[in-house]
LOVO-11680 format. One record per residue (C-alpha): residue number from 0; x negated, y negated, z negated. Coordinates in nm, 4 decimals. Each point is the difference from the previous one (the first is absolute). Layout:
N
{node NUM, {X, Y, Z}}
...
//
This chain:
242
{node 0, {-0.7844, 0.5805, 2.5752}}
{node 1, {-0.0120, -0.3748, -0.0959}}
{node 2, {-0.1091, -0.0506, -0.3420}}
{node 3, {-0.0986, -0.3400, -0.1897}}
{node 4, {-0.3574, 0.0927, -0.1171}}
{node 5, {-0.1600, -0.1935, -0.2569}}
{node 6, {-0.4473, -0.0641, 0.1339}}
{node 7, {-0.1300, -0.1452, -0.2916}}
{node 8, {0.1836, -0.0790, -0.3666}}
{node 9, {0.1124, -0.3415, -0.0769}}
{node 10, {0.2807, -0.1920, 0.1379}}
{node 11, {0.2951, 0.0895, 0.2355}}
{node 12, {-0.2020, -0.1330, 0.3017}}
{node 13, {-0.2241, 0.3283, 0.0226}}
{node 14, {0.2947, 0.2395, 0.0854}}
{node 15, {-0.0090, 0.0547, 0.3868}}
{node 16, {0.2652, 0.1637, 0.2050}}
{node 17, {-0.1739, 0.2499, 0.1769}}
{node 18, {0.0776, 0.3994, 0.1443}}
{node 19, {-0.1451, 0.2665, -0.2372}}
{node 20, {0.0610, 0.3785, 0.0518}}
{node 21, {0.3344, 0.1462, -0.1139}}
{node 22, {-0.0631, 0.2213, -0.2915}}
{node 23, {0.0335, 0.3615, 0.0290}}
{node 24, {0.2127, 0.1757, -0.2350}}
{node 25, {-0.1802, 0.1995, -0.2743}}
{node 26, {0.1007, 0.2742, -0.2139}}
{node 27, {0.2615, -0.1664, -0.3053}}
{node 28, {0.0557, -0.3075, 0.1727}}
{node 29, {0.2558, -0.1901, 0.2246}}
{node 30, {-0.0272, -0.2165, 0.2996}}
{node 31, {0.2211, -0.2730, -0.0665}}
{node 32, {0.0647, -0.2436, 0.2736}}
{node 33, {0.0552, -0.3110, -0.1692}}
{node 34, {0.2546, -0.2413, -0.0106}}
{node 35, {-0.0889, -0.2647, -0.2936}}
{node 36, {-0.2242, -0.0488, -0.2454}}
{node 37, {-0.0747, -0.2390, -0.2959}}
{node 38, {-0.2918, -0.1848, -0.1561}}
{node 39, {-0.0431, 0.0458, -0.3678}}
{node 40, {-0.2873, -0.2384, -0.2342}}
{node 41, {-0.1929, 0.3688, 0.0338}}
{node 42, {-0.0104, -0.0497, 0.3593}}
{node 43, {-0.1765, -0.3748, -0.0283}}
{node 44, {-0.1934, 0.1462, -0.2270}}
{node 45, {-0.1535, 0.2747, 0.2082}}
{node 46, {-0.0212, -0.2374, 0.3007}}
{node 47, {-0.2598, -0.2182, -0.2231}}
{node 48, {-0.1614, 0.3159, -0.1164}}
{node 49, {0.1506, 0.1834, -0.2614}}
{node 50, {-0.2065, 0.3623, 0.0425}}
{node 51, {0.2399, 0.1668, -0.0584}}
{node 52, {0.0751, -0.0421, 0.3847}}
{node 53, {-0.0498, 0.1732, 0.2957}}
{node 54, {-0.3403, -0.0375, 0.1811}}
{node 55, {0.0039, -0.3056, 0.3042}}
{node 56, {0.0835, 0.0156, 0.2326}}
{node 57, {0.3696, 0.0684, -0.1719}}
{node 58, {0.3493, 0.0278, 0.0553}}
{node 59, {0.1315, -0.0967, -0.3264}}
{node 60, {0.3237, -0.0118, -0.1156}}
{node 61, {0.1398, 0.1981, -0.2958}}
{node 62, {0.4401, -0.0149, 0.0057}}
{node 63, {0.1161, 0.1567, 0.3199}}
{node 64, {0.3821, 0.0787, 0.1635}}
{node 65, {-0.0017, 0.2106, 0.3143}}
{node 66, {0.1514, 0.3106, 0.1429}}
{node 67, {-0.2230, 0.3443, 0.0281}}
{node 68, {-0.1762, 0.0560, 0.3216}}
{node 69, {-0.1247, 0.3212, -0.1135}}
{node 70, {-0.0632, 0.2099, -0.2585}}
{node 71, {-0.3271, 0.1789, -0.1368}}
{node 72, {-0.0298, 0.3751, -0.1007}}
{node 73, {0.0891, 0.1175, -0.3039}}
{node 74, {0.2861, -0.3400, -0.0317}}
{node 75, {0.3514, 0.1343, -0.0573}}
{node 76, {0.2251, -0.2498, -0.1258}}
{node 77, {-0.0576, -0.2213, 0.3098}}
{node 78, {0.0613, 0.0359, 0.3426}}
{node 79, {-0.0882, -0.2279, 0.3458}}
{node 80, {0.3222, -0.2904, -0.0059}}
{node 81, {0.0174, -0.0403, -0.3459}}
{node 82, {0.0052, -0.3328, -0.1591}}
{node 83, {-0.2537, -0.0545, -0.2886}}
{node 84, {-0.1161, -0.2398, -0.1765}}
{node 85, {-0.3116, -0.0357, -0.3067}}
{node 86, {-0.3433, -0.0977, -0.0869}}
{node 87, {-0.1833, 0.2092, 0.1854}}
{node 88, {-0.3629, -0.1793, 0.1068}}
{node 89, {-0.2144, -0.3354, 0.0019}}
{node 90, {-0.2428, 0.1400, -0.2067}}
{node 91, {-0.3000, 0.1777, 0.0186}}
{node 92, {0.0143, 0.2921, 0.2066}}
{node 93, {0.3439, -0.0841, 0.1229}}
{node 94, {0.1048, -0.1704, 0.2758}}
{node 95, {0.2691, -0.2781, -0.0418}}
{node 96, {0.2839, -0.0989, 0.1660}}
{node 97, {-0.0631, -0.3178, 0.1907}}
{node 98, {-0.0316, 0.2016, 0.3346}}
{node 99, {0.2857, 0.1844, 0.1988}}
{node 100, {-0.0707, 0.3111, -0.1264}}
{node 101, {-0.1145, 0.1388, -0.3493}}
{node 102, {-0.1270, 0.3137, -0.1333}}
{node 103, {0.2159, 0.0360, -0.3505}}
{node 104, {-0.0731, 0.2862, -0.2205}}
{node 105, {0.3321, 0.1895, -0.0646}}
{node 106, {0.0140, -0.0484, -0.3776}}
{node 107, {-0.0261, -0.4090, 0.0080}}
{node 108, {0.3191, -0.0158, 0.2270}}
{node 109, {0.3612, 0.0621, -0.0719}}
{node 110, {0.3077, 0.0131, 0.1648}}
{node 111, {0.1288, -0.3797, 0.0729}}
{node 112, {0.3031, -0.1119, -0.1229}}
{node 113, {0.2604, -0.0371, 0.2373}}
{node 114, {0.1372, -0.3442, -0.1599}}
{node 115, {-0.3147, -0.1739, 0.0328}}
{node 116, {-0.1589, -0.0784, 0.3821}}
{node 117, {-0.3356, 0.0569, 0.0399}}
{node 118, {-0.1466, -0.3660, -0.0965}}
{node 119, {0.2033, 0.0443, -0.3501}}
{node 120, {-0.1464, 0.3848, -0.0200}}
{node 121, {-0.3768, -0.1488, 0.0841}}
{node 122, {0.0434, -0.2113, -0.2398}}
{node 123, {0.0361, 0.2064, -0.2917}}
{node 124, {-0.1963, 0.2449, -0.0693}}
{node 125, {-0.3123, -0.1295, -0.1835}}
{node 126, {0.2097, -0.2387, -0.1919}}
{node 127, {0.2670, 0.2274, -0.1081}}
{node 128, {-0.2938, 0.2564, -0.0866}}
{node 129, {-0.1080, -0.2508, -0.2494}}
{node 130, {0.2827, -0.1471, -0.0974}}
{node 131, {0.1565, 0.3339, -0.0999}}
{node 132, {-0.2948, 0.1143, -0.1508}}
{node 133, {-0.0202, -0.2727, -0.2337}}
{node 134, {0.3501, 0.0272, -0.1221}}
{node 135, {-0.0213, 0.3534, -0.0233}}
{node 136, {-0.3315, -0.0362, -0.2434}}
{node 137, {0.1628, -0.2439, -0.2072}}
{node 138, {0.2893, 0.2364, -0.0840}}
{node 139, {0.2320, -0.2805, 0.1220}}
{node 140, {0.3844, 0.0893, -0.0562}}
{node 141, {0.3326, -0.1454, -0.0611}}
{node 142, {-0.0460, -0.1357, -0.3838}}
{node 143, {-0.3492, -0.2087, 0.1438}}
{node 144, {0.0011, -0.3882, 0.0752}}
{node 145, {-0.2886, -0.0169, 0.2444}}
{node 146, {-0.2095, -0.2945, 0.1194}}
{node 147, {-0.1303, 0.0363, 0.3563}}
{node 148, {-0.2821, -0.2402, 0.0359}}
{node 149, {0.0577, -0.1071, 0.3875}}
{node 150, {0.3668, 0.1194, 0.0890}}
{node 151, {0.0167, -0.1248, 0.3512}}
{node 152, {-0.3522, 0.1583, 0.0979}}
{node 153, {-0.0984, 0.3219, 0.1850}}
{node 154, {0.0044, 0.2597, -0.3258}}
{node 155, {0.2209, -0.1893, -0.2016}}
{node 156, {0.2894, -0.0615, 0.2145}}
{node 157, {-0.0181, 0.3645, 0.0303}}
{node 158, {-0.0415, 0.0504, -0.3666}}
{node 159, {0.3053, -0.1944, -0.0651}}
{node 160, {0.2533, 0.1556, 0.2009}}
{node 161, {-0.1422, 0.3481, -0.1641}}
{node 162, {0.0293, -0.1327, -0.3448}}
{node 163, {0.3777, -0.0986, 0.0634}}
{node 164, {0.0631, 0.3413, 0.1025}}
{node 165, {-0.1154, 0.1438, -0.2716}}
{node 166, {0.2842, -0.3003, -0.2016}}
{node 167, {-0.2687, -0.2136, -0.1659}}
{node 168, {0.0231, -0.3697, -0.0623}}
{node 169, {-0.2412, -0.1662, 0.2260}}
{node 170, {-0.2136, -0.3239, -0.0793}}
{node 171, {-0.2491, -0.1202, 0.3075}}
{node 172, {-0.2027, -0.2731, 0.0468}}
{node 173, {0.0122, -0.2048, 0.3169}}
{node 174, {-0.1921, -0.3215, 0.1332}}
{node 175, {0.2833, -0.2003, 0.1394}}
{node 176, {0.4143, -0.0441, 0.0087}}
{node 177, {-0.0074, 0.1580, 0.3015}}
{node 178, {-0.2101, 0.3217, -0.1202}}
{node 179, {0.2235, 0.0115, -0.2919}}
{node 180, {0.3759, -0.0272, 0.2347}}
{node 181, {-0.2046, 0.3615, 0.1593}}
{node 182, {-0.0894, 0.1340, -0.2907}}
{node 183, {0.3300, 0.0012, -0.0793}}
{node 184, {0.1914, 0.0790, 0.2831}}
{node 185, {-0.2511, 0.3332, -0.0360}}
{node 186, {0.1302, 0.0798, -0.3618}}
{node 187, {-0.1476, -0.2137, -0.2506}}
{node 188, {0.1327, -0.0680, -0.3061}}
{node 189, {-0.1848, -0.2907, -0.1053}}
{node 190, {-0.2611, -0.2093, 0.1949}}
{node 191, {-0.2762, -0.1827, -0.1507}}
{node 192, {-0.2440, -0.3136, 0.2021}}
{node 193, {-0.3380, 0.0855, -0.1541}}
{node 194, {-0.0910, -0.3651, 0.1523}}
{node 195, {0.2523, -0.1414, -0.2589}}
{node 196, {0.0306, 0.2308, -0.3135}}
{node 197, {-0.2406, 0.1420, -0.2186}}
{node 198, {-0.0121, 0.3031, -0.0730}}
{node 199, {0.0991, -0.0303, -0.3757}}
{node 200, {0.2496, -0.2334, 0.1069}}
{node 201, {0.2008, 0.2629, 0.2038}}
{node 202, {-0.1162, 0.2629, -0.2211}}
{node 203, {0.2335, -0.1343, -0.2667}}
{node 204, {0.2581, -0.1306, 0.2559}}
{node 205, {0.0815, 0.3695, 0.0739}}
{node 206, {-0.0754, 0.2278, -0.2582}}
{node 207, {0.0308, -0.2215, -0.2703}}
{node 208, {-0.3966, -0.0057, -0.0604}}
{node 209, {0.0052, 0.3854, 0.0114}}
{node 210, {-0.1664, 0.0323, 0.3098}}
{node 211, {0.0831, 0.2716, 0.3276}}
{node 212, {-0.0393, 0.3434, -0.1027}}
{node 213, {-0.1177, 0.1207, 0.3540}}
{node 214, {-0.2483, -0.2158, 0.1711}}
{node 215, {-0.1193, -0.0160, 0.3645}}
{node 216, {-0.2839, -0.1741, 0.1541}}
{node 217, {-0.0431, 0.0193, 0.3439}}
{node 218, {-0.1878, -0.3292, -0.0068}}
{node 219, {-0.2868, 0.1007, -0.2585}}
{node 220, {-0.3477, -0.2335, -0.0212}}
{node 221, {0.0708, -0.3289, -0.2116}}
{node 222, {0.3653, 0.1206, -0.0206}}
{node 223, {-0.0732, 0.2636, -0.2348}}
{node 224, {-0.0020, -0.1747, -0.3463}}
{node 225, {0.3732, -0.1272, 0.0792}}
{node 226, {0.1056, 0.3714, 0.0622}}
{node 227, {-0.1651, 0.0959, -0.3651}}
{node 228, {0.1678, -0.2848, -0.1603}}
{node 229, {0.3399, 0.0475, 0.1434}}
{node 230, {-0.0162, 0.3794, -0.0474}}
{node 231, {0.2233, 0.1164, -0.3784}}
{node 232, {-0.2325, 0.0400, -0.2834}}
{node 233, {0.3561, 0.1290, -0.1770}}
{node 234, {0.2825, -0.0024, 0.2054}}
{node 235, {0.2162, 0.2712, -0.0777}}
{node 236, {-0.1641, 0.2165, 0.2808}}
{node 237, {-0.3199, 0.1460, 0.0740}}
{node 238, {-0.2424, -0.3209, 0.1819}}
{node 239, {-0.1666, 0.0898, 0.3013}}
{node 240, {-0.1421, -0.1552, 0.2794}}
{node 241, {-0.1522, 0.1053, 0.3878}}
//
């Protein structure tokens, strides 16, 4: 099969398109023949040497959307043309999914969803993992105003749809206008330009000096001190922040 395999870690010029075995199927896992996949920051990250990757020569490549080519012993809620979708590999141990064909164990797939094609369903699965997970640690519901620190990226575009399902008043912060007119058009309540308000500034703009009750970060490093300082020290709710 053809497969891009990264030689040596560093930059995007040491992936090589080259013919590697097809996998054989093993005992719990799925074939998948793939049709799309996506690059997440974990990705980069493992292509300049994260070890938590596989051993190079590697196909890397963790979010994957395919149909079953065939299906390993003891695997019963799949069969061979299924369409699945999850993050299944790219790390060490596991093959990834820059290659025509991957080896997926069972449990890290599910059933795609019929609305979404399979570049939509490749894209998803790592970010909605996260995204969901965060919201579901912070207890987020209904009665919450939530700040999502970077609405319009990979985890908190996600996280922002979720949090309007669940009926909670969304603030994000964007870099530009035009990241803001998205954020939007994907649910947000209120958009903030980090670039040109402080965070005390907005703080009291829209919660009166409160502060957000429910807090996520999916930017982290230097941005960290304006999550604690927009976060509710007493704002009729219980303050928490992922």
């Amino acid at each position: 099969m053809r497969a891009q395999v990264l030689t040596k870690f560093g930059g995007p010029e040491n992936f090589l398109l080259t013919d590697i075995p097809k996998p054989a199927i093993e005992a719990g896992k799925l074939l998948v023949r793939v049709a799309a996949t996506s690059v997440n920051q974990v990705d980069i990250k493992i292509r300049g040497g994260l070890p938590i990757g596989p051993d190079l020569p590697a196909v890397l490549g963790a979010d994957v959307a395919g149909v079953v080519e065939a299906v390993g012993a003891g695997v019963l809620d799949f069969a061979p043309g299924d369409e699945v979708y999850g993050c299944a590999g790219g790390v060490k141990g596991q093959s990834g999914a820059m290659a025509e064909y991957m080896l997926a164990d069972a449990r890290l797939v599910a059933p795609k969803p019929r609305s979404l094609s399979m570049r939509e369903a490749a894209a998803l699965p790592l970010v909605g993992i996260t995204a969901w997970d965060l919201l579901e640690r912070s207890m987020a519901g209904a009665a919450d105003h939530i700040l999502i620190h970077g609405g319009v990226g990979g985890v908190g575009h996600v996280a922002m749809q979720l949090a309007k399902t669940l009926g909670a008043r969304v603030a994000t912060t964007v870099a530009s206008a035009e990241a803001a007119v998205l954020a939007k058009s994907l649910g947000a309540d209120e958009t903030i330009n980090y670039r040109e308000e402080a965070v005390d500034a907005y703080t009291a703009r829209l919660t009166a000096g409160l502060g957000f009750n429910v807090v996520l970060d999916t930017v982290g490093r230097d941005n960290l001190p304006n999550s604690f300082a927009a976060l509710a020290e007493d704002g009729g709710s219980r303050p928490r922040m992922q």
